[in-house]
C-alpha positions in Angstrom: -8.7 -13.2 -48.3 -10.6 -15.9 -46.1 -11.8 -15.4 -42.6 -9.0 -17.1 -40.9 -6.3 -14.7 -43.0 -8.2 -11.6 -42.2 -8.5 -12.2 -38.7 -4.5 -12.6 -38.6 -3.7 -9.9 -40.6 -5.9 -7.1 -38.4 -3.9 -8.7 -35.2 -0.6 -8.6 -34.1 0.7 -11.7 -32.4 2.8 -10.4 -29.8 -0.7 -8.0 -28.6 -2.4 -11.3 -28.2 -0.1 -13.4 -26.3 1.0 -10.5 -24.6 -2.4 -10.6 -22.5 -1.3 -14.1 -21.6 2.9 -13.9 -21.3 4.9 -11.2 -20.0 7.2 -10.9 -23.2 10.3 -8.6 -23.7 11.8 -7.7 -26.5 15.0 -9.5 -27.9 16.8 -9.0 -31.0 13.5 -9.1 -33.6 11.5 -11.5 -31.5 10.0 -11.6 -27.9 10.7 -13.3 -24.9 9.1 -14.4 -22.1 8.5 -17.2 -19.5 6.2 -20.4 -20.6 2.3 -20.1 -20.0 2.8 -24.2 -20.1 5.7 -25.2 -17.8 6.8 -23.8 -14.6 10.4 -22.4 -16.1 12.4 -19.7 -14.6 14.2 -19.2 -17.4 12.9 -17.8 -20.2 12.4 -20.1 -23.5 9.2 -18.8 -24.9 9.4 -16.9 -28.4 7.2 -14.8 -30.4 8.3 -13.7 -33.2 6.3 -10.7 -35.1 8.5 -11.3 -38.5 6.9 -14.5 -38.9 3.8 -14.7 -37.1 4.5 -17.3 -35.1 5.6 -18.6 -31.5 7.2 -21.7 -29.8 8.0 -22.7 -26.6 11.3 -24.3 -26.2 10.4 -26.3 -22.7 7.5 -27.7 -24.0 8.0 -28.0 -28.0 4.7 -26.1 -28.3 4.3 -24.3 -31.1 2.6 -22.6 -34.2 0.2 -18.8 -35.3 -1.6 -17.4 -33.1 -5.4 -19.4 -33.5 -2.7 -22.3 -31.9 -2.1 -20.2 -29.4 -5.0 -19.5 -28.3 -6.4 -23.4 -28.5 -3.8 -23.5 -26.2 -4.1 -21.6 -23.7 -7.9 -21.4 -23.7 -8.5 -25.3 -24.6 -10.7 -24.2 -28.0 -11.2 -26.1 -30.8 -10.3 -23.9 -34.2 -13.6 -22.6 -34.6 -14.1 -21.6 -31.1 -10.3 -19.9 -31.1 -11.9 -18.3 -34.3 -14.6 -16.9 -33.0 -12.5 -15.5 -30.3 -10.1 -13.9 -32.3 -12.5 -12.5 -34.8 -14.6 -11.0 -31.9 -11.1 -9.6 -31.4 -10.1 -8.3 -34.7 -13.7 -6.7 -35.3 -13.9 -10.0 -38.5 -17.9 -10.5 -39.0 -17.2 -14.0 -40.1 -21.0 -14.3 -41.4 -19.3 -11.7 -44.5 -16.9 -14.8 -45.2 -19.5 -17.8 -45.4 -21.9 -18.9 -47.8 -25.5 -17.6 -47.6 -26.8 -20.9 -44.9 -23.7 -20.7 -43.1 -24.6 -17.3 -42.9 -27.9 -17.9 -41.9 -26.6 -20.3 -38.9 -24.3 -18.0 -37.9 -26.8 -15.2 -37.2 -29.6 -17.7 -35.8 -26.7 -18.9 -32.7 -25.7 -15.4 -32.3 -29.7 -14.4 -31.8 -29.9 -17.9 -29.2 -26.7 -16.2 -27.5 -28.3 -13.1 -26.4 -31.3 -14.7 -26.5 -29.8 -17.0 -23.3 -28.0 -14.3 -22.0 -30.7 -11.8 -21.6 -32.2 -15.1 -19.9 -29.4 -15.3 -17.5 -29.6 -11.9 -16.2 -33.2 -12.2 -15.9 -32.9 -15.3 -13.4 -30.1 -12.7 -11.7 -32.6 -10.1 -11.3 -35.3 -12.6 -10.3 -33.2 -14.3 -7.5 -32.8 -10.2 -5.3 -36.2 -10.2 -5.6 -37.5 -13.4 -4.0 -36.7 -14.0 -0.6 -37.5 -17.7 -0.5 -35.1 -18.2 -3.7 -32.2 -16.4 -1.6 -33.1 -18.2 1.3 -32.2 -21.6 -0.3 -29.0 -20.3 -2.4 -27.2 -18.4 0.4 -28.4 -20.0 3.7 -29.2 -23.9 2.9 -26.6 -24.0 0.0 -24.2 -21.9 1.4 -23.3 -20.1 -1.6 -21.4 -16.8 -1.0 -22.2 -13.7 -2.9 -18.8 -13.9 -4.8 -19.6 -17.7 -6.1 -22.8 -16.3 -6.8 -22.1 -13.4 -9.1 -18.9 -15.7 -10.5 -21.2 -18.2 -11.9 -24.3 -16.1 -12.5 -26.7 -17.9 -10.2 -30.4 -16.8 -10.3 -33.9 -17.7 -9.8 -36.4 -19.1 -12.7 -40.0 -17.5 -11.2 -43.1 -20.2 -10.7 -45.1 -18.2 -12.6 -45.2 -19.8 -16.0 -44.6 -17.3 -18.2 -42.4 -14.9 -17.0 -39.4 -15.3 -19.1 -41.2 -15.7 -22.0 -43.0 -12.3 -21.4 -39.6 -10.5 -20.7 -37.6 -11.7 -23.9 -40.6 -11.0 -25.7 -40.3 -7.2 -24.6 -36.5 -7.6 -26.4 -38.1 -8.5 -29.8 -37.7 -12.8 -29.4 -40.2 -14.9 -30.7 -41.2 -18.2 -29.2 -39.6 -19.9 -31.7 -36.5 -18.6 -30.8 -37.0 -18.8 -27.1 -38.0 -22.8 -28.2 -34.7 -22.9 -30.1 -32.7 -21.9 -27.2 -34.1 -24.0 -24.8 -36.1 -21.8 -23.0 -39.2 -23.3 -23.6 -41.5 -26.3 -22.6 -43.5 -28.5 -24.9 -46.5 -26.3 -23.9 -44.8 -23.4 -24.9 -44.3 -22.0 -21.5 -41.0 -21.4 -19.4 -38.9 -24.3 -19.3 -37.4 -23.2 -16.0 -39.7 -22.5 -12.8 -39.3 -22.6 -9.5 -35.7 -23.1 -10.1 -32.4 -22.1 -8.7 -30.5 -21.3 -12.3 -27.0 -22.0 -13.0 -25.6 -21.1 -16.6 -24.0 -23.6 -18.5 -21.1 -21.7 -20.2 -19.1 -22.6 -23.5 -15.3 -22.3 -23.5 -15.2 -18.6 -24.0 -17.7 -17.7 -21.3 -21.1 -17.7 -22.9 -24.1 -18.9 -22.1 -25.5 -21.7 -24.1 -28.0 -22.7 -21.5 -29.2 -23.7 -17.9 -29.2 -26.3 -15.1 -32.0 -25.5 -13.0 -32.5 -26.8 -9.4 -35.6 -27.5 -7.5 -36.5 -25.2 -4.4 -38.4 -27.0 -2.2 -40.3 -30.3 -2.8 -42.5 -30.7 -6.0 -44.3 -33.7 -6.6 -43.1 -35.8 -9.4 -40.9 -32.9 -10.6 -37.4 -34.2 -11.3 -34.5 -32.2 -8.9 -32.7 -31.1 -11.8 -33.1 -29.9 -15.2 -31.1 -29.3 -17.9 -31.3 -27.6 -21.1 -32.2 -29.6 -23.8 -30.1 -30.0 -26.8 -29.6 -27.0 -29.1 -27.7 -25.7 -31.5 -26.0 -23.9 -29.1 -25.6 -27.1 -26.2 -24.5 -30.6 -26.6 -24.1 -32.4 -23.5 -22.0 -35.2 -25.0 -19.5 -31.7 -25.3 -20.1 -29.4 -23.1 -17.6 -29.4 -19.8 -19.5 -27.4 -16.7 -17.1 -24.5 -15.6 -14.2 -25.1 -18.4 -14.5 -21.5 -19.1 -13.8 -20.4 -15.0 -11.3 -23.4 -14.7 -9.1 -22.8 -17.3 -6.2 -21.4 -15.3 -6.8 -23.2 -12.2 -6.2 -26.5 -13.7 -3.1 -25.5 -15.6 -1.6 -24.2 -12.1 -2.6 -27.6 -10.6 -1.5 -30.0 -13.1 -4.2 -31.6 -13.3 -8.2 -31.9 -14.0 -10.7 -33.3 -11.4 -14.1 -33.9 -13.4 -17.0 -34.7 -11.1 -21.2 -35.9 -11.9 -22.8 -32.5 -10.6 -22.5 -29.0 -11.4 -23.3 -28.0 -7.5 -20.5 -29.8 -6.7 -18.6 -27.6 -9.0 -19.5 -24.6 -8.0 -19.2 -25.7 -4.2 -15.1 -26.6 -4.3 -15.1 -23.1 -6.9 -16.4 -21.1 -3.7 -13.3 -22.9 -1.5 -10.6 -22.3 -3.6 -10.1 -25.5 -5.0 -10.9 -24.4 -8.8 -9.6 -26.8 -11.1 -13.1 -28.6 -10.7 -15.6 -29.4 -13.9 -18.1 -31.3 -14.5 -19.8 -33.4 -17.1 -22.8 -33.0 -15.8 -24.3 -36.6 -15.2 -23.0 -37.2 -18.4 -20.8 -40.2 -19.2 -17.3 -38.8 -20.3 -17.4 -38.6 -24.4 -14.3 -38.8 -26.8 -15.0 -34.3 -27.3 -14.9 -34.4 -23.4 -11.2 -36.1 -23.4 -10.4 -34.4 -26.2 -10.9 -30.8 -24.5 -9.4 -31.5 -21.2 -6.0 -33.3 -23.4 -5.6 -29.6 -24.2 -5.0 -28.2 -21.2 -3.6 -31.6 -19.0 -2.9 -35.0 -19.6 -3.5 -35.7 -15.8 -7.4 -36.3 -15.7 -9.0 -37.5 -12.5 -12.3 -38.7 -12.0 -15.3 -38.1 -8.6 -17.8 -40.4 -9.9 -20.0 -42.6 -7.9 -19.3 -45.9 -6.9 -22.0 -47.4 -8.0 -22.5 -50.0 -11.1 -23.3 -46.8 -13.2 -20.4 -45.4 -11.5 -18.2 -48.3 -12.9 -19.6 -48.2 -15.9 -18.6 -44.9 -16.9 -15.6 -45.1 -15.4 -15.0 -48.1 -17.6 -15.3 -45.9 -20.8 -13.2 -43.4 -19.6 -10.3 -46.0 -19.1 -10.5 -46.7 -22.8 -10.8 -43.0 -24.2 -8.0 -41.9 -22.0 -5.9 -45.1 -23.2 -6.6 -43.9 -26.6 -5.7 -40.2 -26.4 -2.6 -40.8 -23.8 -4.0 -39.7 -20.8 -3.0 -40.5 -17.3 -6.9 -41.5 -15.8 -6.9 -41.4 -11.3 -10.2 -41.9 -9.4 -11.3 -40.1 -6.6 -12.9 -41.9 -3.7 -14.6 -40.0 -1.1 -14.9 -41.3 2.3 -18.2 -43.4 2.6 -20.5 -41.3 4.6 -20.3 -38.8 2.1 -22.8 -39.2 -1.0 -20.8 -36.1 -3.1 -18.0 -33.9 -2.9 -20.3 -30.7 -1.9 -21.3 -32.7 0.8 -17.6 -33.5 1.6 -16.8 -30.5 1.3 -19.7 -29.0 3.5 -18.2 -31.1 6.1 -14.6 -30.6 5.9 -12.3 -28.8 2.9 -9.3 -30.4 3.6 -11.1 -33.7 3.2 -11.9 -33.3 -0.1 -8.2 -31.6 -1.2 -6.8 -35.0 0.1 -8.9 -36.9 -1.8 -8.1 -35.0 -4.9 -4.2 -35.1 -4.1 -4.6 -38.9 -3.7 -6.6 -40.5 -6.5 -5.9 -44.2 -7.2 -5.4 -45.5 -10.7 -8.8 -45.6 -13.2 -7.9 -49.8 -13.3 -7.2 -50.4 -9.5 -10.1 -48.7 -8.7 -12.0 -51.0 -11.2 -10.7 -54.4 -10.0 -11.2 -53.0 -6.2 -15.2 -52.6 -6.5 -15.2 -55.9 -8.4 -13.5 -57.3 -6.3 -15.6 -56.2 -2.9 -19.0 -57.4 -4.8 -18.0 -60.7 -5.6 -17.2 -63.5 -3.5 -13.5 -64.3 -4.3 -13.7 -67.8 -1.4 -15.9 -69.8 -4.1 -14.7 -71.1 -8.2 -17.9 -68.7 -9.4 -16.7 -65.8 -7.7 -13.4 -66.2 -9.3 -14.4 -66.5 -12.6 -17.1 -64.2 -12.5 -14.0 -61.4 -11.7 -11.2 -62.7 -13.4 -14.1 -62.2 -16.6 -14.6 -58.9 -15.7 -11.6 -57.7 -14.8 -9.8 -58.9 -18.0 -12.9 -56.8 -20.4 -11.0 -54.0 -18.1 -8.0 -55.0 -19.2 -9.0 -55.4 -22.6 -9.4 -51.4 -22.7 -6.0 -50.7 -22.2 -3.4 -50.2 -25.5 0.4 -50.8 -23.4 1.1 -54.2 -23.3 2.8 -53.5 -20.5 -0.2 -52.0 -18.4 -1.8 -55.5 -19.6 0.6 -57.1 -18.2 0.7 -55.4 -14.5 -2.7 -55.6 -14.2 -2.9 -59.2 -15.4 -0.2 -59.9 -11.9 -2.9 -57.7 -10.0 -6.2 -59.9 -11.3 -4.1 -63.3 -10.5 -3.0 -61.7 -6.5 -6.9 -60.9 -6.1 -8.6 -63.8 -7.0 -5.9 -65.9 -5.6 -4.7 -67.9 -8.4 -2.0 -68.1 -10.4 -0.6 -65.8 -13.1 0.1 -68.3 -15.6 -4.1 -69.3 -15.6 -5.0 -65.8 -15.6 -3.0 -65.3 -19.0 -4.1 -68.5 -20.3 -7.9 -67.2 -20.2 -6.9 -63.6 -21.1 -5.3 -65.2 -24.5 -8.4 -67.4 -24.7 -10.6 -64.1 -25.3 -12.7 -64.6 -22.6 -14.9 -61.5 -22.3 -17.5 -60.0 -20.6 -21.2 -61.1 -20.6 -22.1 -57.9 -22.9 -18.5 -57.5 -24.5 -17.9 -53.6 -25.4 -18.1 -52.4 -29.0 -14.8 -52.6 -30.8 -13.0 -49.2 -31.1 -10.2 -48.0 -33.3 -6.7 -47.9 -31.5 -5.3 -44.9 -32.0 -1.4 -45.4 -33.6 1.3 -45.4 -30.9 2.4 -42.2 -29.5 5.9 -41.1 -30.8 7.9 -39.8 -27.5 7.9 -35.9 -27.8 11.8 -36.1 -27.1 12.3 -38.1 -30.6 10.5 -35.1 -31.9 12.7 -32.3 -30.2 16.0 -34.4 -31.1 14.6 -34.5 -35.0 13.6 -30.1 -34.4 16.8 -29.3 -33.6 19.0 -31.6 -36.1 16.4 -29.5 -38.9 17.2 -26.4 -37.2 21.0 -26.9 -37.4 20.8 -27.7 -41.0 18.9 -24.7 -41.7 21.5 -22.6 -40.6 24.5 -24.5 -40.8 25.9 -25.7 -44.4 28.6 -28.4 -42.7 25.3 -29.8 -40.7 23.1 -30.0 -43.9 26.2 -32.2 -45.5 25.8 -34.5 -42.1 21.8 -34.6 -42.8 22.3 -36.6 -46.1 23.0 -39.9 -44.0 19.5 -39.6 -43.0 17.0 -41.7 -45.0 14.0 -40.2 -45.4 12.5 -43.6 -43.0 14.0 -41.6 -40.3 11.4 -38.8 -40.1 7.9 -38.8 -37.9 5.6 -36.9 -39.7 5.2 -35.3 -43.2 6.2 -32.3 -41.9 10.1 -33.4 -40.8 10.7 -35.6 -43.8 9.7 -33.0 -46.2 12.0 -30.5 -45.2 14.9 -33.1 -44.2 14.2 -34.2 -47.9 14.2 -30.4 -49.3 17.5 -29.5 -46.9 19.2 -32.7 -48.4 18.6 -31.2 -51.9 19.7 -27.7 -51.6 23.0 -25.9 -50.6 21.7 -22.6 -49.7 20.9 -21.5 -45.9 17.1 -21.2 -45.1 15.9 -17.9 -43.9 12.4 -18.0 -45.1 10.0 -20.7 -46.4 10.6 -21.8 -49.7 7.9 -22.2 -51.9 8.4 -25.7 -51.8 7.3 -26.0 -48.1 4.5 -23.5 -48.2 2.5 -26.6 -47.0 4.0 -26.7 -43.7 4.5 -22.9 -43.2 3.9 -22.6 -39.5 6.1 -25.9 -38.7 8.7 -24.4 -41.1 9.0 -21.1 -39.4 8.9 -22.6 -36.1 12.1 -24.8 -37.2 13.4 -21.6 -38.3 13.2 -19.8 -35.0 14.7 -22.7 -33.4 17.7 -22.0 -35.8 17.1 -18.5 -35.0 17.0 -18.2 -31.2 19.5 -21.2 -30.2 22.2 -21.8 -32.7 22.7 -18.9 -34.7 25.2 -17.4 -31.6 27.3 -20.6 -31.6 30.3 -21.3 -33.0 30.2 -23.6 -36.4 32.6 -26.2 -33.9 29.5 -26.2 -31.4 27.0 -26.7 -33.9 28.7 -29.6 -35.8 29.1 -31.5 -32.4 25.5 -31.1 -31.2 24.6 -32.2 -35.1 26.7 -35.3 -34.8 25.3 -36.3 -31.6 21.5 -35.7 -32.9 22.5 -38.1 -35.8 23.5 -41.0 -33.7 20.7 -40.5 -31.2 17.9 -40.0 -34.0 19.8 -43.0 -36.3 19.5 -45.0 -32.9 15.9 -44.6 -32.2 15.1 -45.8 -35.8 17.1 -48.9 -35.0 15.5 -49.8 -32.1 12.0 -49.5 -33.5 12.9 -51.4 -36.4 14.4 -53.9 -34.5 11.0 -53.9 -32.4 8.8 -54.0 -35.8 10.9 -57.0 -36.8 10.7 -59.0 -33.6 6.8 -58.7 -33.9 6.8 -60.1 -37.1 8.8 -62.6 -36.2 6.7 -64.0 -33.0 3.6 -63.6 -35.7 5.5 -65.8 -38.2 6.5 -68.6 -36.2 3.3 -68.6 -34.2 1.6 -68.9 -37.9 4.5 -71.9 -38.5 5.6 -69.4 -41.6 9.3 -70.8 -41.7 10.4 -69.0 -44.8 8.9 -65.6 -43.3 10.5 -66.2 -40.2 14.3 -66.9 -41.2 14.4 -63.8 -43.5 13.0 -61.9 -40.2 15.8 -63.6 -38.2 18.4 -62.7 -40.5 17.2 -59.3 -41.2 16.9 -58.7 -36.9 20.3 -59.8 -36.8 21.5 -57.4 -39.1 20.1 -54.9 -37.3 21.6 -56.4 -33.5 24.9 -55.6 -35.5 24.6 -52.5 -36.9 23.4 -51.2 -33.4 26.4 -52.6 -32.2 28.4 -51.2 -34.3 26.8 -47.9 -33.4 27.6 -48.1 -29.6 31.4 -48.8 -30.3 
C-alpha cells in the first residue's frame, strides 16, 4: 500500500469534511450545504460507501485529497501532507532513501523556522523600542499581532544563532533555512519580523522590516530562497485568507506584506500578497482554486504596468476574471489608505476596473494622443496588450476602445493589429491553453451518464451518441462502456478502474437524483439531455468548419474550401432539422 492509499484508508471521509460542512445523514450518504456556493438547499454529498463527495451546485467533485485542495487551495502534495499529519502516515516510511532524506531535512528547516518565529515573539515583549514602532507608529493591534506572529529580530548579531544552537541546530541548518548571512551571522537584525507562512500555516521564512533609519541598509528583507520558500510561489497570508476570500468572492493581491496585514487588522481579510513579486503562473494557479475573480493593488508605475501586463496574459490563460485597483492619488499604498480612511480602501476593492482598461488608461495619460507619434506610439502598445488576450471577442472590444482613444478609426486600428505590429521589446511567445469547455456542457453530459447508469431504457437512448460527443476521456469511456453492456451500474467495473473517482461520482449522481423518479421522468430528462448535448456538438462543429473555411479561402484552397462549404451546409440542415 502507497502513501496516498494508507492515508485514506486510516481516515474516514465524512470526519474530514465534517470539520468543513455541517453534514446529516441521508439514506447511506451525507448531506449538507455547499462549502463552494451560497445554496440554501442542500446539494452536497458524501458518501462513506464510496469514498467520495460531489457537490451538485457546483459540479465539484472527487476523494477526499480533492477535497481538501479544495477547500484549502493545496496542491496534492501539500493536501498530502495535511492529511498524513492527520492520519498519523510518516510519509518518509513510503519514499525512497533521498526522498527520505529530503523529507527529514524540510521537516528539521520547519522547526528550525519555527523555533525562529517564536524567538522574534519573545524578543519583540522585551524591547521597548521594537514595540514602540509595531504598536504605536504601525498601529498594529495586539490581536493582528499574535494572528500573524509579529516579532523583533535583536541588533545583536548573533542572537538567533546562539538560541537555535541551544535546540541542537547547526549553522548549516540555520544557513539552509535562511537564517543566516554570508558571514554566518543572523540574517535578521534590527528588524520588525513577519512570518511568511505556506498554505497550511507553517513557517517557511521571514520578511523583516527596518526600525529606524540604517544607512545603506535596504527597508525590507526577505528570506532567501530555500528549500522550504520560493517567492515565484509563495502567496503572503493564503493560509489566514483562505475563508475570507471564499465569503467575498473574490481575491485582492497587493505588492507589500504590511499592507496585508494592515486591511487583516480592519476586517477586510481576503487580502494577500505577492510580496514585490511579479504574479507567476503557481501564483494564478493557487488563487484559480479558491476564485476565478482575482484583483490586482499594484502601483501605477511603469513596473506597475509591467506586471500588470503579465498578469493579463496568465489570467487569459487559466480563465480568470483580472480587475485593478486604483487608489486615490495621494495615497502611495493601501496601508496608507487605509490609515487614512477604511471605507476608502473597501470602495476601491468593490470597484476595480478591468486589467486591459486600466492598461490602455495609463498609456494613454503618458502619451500625447494630439500629435501622429503619440498615436502610434499607443496604438503599438496597446495592441501588444491586446495581443495577450485568447477571446477573440475581448480583441475585438478592446480593438473599438484603442480606435475611440487615439481618435481614429476602427477600420485602421485593425488593419495594423492584422499587420502584427508589436511592441518595441515584443513579449516571449506562450502556449495558449485549449479553450475552456462551458461547465454546463459538462453537467448536461453527468447527468445523461448518470441516467444510463441507472436506467436500462436511457442506456438504449445513449447508443445515438458517437463517441465525438464526449469532453474528456473520462465521459467517453464510460458512455462507450454503457453503450456496450445491458446491466445497471452499481459499482465500478473493472473496466473503468482508471477513472474510479469520476465513476463513483457519476454514480452518486444516479444515486442521489434519479433513483426516486419514476422510469417516465427519467426517460424525458434523458431525451432532452440528448438533443441538448447532440446540439452543442453541432454547433461546435459547425464553428470548427467555418474556421477552416475562412483559412481555405484566405489560402485561395478552392477544392478545400467547397468540400468545407458542402460539409457546413450539411450541418446548417441537420441543426435545422433538430429545432423542428
Amino acid at each position: 500500500m502507497d502513501a496516498k492509499e494508507e492515508v485514506r484508508a486510516r481516515l474516514n471521509i465524512e470526519d474530514v469534511i465534517g470539520e468543513y460542512v455541517q453534514l446529516k445523514r441521508a439514506g447511506r450518504s451525507f448531506k449538507g450545504l455547499s462549502p463552494f456556493t451560497s445554496e440554501k438547499t442542500p446539494s452536497f454529498f458524501v458518501s462513506p460507501d464510496k469514498n467520495i463527495w460531489h457537490d451538485f451546485s457546483s459540479n465539484k467533485g472527487g476523494d477526499v485529497f480533492a477535497f481538501v485542495m479544495e477547500a484549502e487551495g493545496m496542491d496534492f502534495r501539500q493536501a498530502l501532507e495535511f492529511l498524513a499529519k492527520k492520519a498519523g502516515v510518516e510519509l518518509s516510511d513510503y519514499e525512497p532513501a533521498h526522498a527520505k532524506e529530503r523529507a527529514m531535512r524540510k521537516k528539521r528547516l520547519l522547526t528550525a523556522n519555527q523555533l525562529a518565529a517564536r524567538f522574534y515573539q519573545q524578543c519583540l515583549l522585551h524591547n521597548q523600542r521594537a514595540m514602540e514602532y509595531v504598536f504605536r507608529v504601525r498601529k498594529l493591534s495586539k490581536q493582528v499581532v499574535a494572528d500573524f506572529q509579529i516579532g523583533y529580530a535583536p541588533d545583536s548579531g548573533e542572537a538567533l544563532v546562539r538560541a537555535l544552537a541551544k535546540k541542537g541546530f547547526s549553522r548549516r541548518e540555520l544557513n539552509d533555512a535562511g537564517l543566516l548571512n554570508r558571514f554566518g551571522g543572523d540574517m535578521f537584525r534590527g528588524r520588525m519580523m513577519v512570518p511568511l507562512m505556506d498554505s497550511s500555516g507553517q513557517v517557511i521564512g521571514f520578511t523583516g522590516r527596518i526600525i529606524g533609519d540604517v544607512p545603506n541598509a535596504p527597508k525590507y528583507l526577505n528570506t532567501p530562497q530555500t528549500l522550504l520558500y520560493d517567492k515565484g510561489r509563495h502567496i503572503f497570508a493564503l493560509s489566514q485568507a483562505k475563508q475570507a476570500i471564499r465569503q467575498a468572492g473574490f481575491i485582492v493581491m497587493v505588492e507589500g506584506n504590511l499592507d496585508v496585514v494592515s486591511s487583516h487588522q480592519v476586517g477586510i481579510k481576503n487580502v494577500v500578497a505577492t510580496a514585490g513579486t511579479a504574479m507567476t503562473e503557481q501564483h494564478i494557479r493557487a488563487v484559480k482554486r479558491l476564485t476565478g475573480d482575482v484583483r490586482l493593488a499594484y502601483d501605477g508605475d511603469k513596473a506597475g504596468v509591467a506586471a500588470t501586463e503579465r498578469a493579463i496574459t496568465l489570467a487569459s490563460q487559466a480563465g480568470v476574471e483580472l480587475t485593478i485597483i486604483s487608489l486615490p492619488e495621494q495615497y502611495k499604498d493601501p496601508d496608507e489608505l487605509i490609515q487614512a480612511d477604511v471605507s476608502l480602501w473597501q470602495r476601491a476593492t468593490d470597484t476595480a476596473e478591468p486589467a486591459v482598461d486600466w492598461i490602455l488608461r495609463q498609456y494613454a495619460a503618458r502619451l500625447d494622443l494630439d500629435t501622429a507619434a503619440g498615436k502610434r506610439n499607443f496604438t503599438t502598445a496597446a495592441l501588444g496588450v491586446i495581443r495577450l488576450l485568447s477571446d477573440p471577442v475581448e480583441q475585438e472590444y478592446y480593438l473599438t476602445r484603442t480606435a475611440e482613444l487615439a481618435q481614429t478609426s476602427v477600420e485602421t486600428v485593425r488593419a495594423k493589429f492584422a499587420g502584427g505590429e508589436t511592441r518595441e521589446k515584443p513579449l516571449k511567445p506562450v502556449a495558449q491553453s485549449a479553450q475552456a469547455v462551458d461547465d454546463d456542457a459538462y453537467i448536461k453530459e453527468d447527468n445523461a451518464l448518470a441516467l444510463a447508469c441507472c436506467d436500462l431504457r436511457c442506456r438504449d437512448m445513449l447508443r445515438r451518441i458517437g463517441a465525438a460527443h464526449w469532453h474528456e476521456a473520462s465521459r467517453r469511456t464510460l458512455a462507450l462502456y454503457l453503450q456496450s453492456h445491458n446491466e445497471i451500474v452499481q459499482a465500478v467495473p473493472k473496466e473503468l478502474q482508471e477513472y474510479d473517482i469520476y465513476v463513483k461520482i457519476v454514480l452518486l449522481r444516479a444515486e442521489e437524483r434519479y433513483a426516486a423518479w419514476s422510469g417516465e421522468d427519467r426517460q424525458l430528462a434523458m431525451r432532452q439531455l440528448l438533443q441538448q448535448i447532440e446540439h452543442e456538438h453541432a454547433k461546435q462543429t459547425q464553428d470548427s468548419l467555418l474556421a477552416q473555411l475562412r483559412d481555405a479561402e484566405a489560402a485561395g484552397d478552392e477544392p478545400a474550401a467547397e468540400r468545407l462549404r458542402t460539409a457546413l451546409n450539411n450541418i446548417i440542415k441537420e441543426r435545422a432539422r433538430g429545432k423542428r
